[in-house]
N, C-alpha and C positions, 0 to 999 in steps of 0.2 A: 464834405464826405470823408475827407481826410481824417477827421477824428473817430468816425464812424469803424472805418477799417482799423486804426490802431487800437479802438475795442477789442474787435474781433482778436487780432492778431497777440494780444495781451491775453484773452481767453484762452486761445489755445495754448499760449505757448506754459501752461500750466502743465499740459501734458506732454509738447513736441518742441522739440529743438527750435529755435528760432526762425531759422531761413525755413525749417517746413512751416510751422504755423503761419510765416507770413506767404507760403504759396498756396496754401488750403486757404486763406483767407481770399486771394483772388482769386483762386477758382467757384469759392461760393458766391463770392459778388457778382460775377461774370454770367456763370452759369445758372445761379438763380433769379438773379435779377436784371441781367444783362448790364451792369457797366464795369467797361474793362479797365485796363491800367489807365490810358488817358484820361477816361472820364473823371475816375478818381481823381488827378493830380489835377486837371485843369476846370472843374466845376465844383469849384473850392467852397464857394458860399451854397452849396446846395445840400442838404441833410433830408436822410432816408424818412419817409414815413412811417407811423406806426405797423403800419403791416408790414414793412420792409425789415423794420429791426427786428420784429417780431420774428420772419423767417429768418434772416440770419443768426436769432440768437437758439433758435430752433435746431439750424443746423448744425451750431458750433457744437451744440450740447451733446449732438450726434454723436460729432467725431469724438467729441472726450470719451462718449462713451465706447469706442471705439469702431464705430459703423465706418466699412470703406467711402473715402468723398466720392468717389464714382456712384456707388450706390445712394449716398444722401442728391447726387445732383439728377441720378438716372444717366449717363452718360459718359463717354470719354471719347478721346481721339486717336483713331487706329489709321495708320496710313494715309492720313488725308480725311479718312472718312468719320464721321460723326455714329458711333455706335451706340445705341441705348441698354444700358445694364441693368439689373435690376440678381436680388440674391439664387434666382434660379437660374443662371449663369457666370463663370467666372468671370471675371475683369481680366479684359486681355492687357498680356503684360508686354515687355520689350523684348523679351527672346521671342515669341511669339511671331512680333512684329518682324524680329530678325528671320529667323523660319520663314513666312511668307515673302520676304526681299529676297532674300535667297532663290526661292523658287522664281520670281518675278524677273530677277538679273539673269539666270541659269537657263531660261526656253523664252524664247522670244517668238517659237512660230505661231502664226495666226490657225485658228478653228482649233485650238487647243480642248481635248475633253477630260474634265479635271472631278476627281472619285474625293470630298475631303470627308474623314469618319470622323464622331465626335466636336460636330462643329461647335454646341453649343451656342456664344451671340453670332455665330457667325462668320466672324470678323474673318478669319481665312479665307474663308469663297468669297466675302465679297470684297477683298483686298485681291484677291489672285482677278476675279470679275470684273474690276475696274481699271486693274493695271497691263494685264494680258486679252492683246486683241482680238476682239469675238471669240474668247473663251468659255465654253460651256461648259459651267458647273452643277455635279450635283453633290450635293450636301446633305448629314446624316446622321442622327442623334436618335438615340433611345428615347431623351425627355419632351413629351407635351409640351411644356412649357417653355423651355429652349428651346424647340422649335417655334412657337409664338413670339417668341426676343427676335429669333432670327429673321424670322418671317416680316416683323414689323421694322429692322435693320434693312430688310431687302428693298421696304417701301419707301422709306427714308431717304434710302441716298438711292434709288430710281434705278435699282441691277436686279436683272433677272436670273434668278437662282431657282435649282430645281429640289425641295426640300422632301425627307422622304424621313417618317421617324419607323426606327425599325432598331434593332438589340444586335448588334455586330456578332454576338456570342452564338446564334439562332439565325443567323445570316442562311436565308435557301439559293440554292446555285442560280435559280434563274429569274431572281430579282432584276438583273441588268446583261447584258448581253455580252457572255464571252470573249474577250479581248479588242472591249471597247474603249478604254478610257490609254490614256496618253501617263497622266500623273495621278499620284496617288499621296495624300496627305493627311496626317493626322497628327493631331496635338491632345493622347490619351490621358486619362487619368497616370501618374506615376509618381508621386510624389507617399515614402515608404510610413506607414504609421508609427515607426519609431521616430520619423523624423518629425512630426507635427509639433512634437516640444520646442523646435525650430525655428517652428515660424510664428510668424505677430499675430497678437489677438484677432486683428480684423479680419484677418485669414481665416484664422481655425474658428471664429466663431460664425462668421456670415459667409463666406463662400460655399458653396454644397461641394460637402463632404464626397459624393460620388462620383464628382467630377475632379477629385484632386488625389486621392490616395486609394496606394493598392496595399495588400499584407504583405508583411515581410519576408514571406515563404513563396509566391510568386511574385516578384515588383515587375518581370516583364509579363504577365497575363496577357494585359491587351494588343502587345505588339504579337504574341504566338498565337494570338487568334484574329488579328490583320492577317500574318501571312499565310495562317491557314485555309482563311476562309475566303480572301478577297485577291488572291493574286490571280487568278481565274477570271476575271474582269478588267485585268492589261492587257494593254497589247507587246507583242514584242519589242523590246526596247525602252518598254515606257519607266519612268522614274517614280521613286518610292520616295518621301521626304517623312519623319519622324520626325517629332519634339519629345527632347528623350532626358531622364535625371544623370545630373550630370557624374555621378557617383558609377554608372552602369555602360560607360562604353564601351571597354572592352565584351560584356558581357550582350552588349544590344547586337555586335562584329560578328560576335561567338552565335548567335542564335539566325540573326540572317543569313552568314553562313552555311547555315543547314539547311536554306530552301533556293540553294543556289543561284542566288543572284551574283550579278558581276558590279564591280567599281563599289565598294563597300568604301565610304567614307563617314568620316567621324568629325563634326566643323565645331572648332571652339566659337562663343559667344565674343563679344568687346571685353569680359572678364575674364579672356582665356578658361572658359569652363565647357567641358563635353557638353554642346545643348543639338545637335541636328545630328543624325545618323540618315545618310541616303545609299541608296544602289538601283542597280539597274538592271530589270528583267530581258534574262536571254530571250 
């Protein structure tokens, strides 16, 4: 099988640096056809079937063409948890994953009720649902279809999530009950369309668009209309957590600010980059 991989791993690296070509190569082996590194190295005289190269050659061809491997495998690893991806949700990334540790290390109490806007796969609720005890989540996404990822994430890894698709912008007061929730989390759209030159193709052509960027004349939209519309559903004291670009933290300071909350912080990422803005409602 060992020659088999360094195929693969000589196809891609047509396109990517070596050390990635040779991790996209285990993750399609693995994840396609389930054998992992050992299998690899220690069932030396065993070589894939034709249906077997076939999909791997399949998938490699993907990735040249630049399709995310999350989405050629359907899947990734968030928290522990097994999430299924697919191009009507983004691929949760590792600030993400930092965001919800953060929340997870920060409230330890049990019966937590936890408000996450723009869940999309989900992976928020059901990372905060798995790691925080008897936490009740509800979860909230404008997309049909993200809520269906979500929905089948929820099933997946065995957590009860309460999912609700509704447009935050057209939010009505008495969807949920006046100063009910504990915490409040969201990982919105904010990434600026001047910036999209920015990022890699895999991005900008297969992630939905709706879910990544706002115009250059509002980049905070989404978070002015969180706090306009949903802080009316905390309770006193309860916590606000954002996923926020890292370009806008003074200006994320400046606009929470104005709807007076207390303990306004701004948390660098492992790249030392502005990625969390939290506060806390009087």
């Amino acid at each position: 099988m060992i020659g088999e991989v360094k195929h693969i791993i000589n196809k891609l690296s047509k396109k990517y640096p070596s050390k990635e070509a040779e991790a996209i190569s285990y993750i399609l082996f693995e994840d396609l056809l389930g054998y992992n590194k050992i299998d690899i190295f220690t069932k030396t005289d065993y070589h894939l079937n034709a249906a077997e190269s076939n999909i791997l050659n399949e998938a490699a061809d993907l990735a040249l063409n630049d399709v995310p491997v999350q989405y050629i495998t359907g899947k990734c690893i968030f928290l522990g948890l097994s999430i299924k991806v697919n191009p009507s949700v983004l691929i949760p990334r590792q600030e993400t994953e930092f965001l919800t540790d953060i929340i997870v290390n920060e409230n330890k109490s049990e019966g937590l009720q936890i408000l996450d806007l723009c869940t999309g796969s989900g992976c928020i609720a059901l990372g905060l649902k798995k790691h925080l005890i008897n936490a009740q989540v509800t979860a909230v996404d404008i997309s049909e279809n993200a809520l269906k990822t979500a929905n089948e994430n929820a099933l997946l890894n065995k957590l009860s999530i309460d999912f609700m698709q509704t447009d935050i912008t057209k939010i009505e007061n008495n969807v949920w009950k006046h100063g009910f929730f504990d915490i409040m989390v969201s990982n919105p759209p904010y990434v600026c369309l001047s910036e999209k030159t920015l990022l890699a193709p895999n991005v900008v052509n297969y992630e939905p668009e709706n879910a990544l960027f706002v115009p250059d004349q509002t980049p905070l939209i989404y978070y002015s209309v969180i706090l306009n519309n949903c802080l009316i559903f905390l309770k006193s004291k309860a916590k606000i957590y954002f996923e926020i670009n890292e370009n806008y933290g003074q200006e994320i300071t400046n606009l929470i600010s104005d709807y007076q909350l207390e303990n306004i912080r701004i948390i660098q990422d492992i790249n030392g980059k502005n990625r969390i803005a939290t506060a806390i409602k009087k």
